[in-house]
N, C-alpha and C positions, 0 to 999 in steps of 0.2 A: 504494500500500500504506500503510495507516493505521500513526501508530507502533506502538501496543499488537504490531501484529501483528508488526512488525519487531523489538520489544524481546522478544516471544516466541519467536520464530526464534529470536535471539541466546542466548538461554538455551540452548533445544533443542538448538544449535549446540556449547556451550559445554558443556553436560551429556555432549554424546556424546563431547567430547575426553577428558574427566574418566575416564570409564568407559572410553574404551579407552586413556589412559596408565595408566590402576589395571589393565586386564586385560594390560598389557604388564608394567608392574612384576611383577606376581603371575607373570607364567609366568616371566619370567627370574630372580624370587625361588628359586622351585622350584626352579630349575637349582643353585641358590646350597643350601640343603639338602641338595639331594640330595650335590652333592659334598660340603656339611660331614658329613654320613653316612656315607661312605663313607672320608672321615679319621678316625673318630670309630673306624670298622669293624676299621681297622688301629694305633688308639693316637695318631694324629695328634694330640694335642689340641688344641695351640695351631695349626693348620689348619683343625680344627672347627671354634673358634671363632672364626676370622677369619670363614669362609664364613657362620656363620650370623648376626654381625655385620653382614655385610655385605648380607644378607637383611634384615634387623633395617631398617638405614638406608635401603635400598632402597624397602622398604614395610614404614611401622609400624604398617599396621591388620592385620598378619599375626599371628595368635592362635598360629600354628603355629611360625611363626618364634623366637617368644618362647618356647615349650613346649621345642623344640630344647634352645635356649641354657640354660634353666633345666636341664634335663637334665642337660646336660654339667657345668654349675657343680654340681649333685649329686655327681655322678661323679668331681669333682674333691676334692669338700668344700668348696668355696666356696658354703657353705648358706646365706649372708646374700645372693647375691648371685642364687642359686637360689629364693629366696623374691620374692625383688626383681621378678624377669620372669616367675614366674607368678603375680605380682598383675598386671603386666600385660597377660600371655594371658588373664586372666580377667575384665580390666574392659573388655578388648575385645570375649569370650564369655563372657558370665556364664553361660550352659546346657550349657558343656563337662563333662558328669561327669570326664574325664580328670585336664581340671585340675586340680580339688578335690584329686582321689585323689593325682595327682602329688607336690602340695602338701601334702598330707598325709604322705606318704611323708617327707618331708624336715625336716618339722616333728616325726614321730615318733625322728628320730633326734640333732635338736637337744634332744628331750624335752619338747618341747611337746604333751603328750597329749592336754592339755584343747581344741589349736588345732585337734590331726588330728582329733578328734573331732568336732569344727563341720565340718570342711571334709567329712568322711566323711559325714554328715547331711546335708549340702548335694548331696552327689556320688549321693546312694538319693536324694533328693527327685527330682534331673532322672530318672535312673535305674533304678527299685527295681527291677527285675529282673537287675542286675550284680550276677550271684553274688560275681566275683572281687571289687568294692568292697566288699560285704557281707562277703564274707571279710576282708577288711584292716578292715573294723568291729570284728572281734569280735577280731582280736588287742589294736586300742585299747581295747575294753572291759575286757578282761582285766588289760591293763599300768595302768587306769584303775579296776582292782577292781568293775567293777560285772558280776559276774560272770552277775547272772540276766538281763541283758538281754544279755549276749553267748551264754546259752543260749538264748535266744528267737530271735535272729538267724541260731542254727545248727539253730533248728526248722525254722525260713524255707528256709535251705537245703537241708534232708530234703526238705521238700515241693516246692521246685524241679527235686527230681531229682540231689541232688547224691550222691555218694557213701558208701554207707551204712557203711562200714566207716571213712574219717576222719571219718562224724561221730561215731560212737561213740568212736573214742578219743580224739577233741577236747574231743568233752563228759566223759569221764570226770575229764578230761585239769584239766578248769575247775571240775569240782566236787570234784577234789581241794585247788583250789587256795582253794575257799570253804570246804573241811574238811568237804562232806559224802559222807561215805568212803561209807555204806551204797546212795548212790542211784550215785557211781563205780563201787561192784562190782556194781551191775545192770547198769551200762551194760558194764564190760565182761566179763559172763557171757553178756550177747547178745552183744560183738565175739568172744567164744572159741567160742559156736556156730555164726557163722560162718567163722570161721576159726581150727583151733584150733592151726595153726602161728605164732600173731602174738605172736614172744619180747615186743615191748612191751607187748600187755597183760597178760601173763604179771606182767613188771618192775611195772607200775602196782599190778597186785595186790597181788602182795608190800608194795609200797611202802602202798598203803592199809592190808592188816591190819599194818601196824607202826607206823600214826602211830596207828590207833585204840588200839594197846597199849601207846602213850605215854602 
């Protein structure tokens, strides 16, 4: 046997170890989530995040493992630390829409609007048909005042099929907040013929003919 073909074996040899201590790490990582889930499930925290620590160091190309832990540091409010492990779930999987959106979530509550709003952009690029992302878009446009592309967002979601009656009072909801009261009370004179028990757009109403009478 010529070397070439010996030092190729030796690879072959060496690749297949590789791939099956990664596919043994990985199942018994699992195991390691799952139970930090199920302490998470009943308040466990600091059992949560042992396990998925321990996940974490087990195998660190787990994108998943890292999502976990970022979670629970949300849930804790340890927000710097929750930013920290879904930068790196995401330079693990940079195609995860999850992640973005996760990250976003966390970033909208540090008040970093302008951050959730790149990560939300990033999160419809892999995605554009996640209504739920696209919904968490147009809260950031909103708290970000760019009020007619968070109406355009919830065009998107009419024509997805989404709910005809929150998106009328969503958009009334945003064009009161850009002060245009006359195209809010179209919107909700169409949410009142469909439903003419709905006390909030009733309240909305009211509430627009009194700023216009300000």
């Amino acid at each position: 046997m010529c070397f070439k073909t010996v030092v190729i074996l030796h690879l072959l040899l060496l690749n297949s170890l590789f791939i099956n201590a990664q596919s043994s790490a990985r199942s018994e990582g699992s195991i390691l989530l799952q139970n930090g889930d199920n302490h998470l499930r009943f308040g466990n925290w600091e059992a949560a995040e042992l396990e998925y620590l321990n996940a974490i160091e087990l195998d660190n190309s787990d994108a998943l493992a890292y999502m976990k832990a970022a979670k629970l540091y949300q849930l804790l409010g340890r927000y710097k630390e929750s930013i920290n492990y879904y930068n790196k779930a995401i330079s693990i999987n940079p195609y995860s829409d999850i992640a973005y959106d996760e990250r976003a979530a966390v970033k909208v509550i540090t008040s970093n609007y302008t951050g959730a709003l790149s990560d939300l952009n990033k999160a419809l690029e892999i995605s554009p048909e996640n209504n739920e992302i696209r919904l968490d878009r147009v809260d950031d446009l909103v708290l970000t005042k760019k009020y007619e592309q968070a109406i355009l967002d919830l065009d998107t979601l009419l024509k997805n099929g989404f709910n005809i009656e929150y998106f009328l009072l969503r958009k009334s909801k945003i064009l009161l907040l850009a002060e245009d009261f006359n195209k809010a009370e179209e919107m909700l004179d169409s949410l009142l013929r469909l439903n003419e028990n709905s006390f909030e757009a009733y309240d909305l109403m009211g509430l627009s003919k009194f700023k216009k009478m300000s």
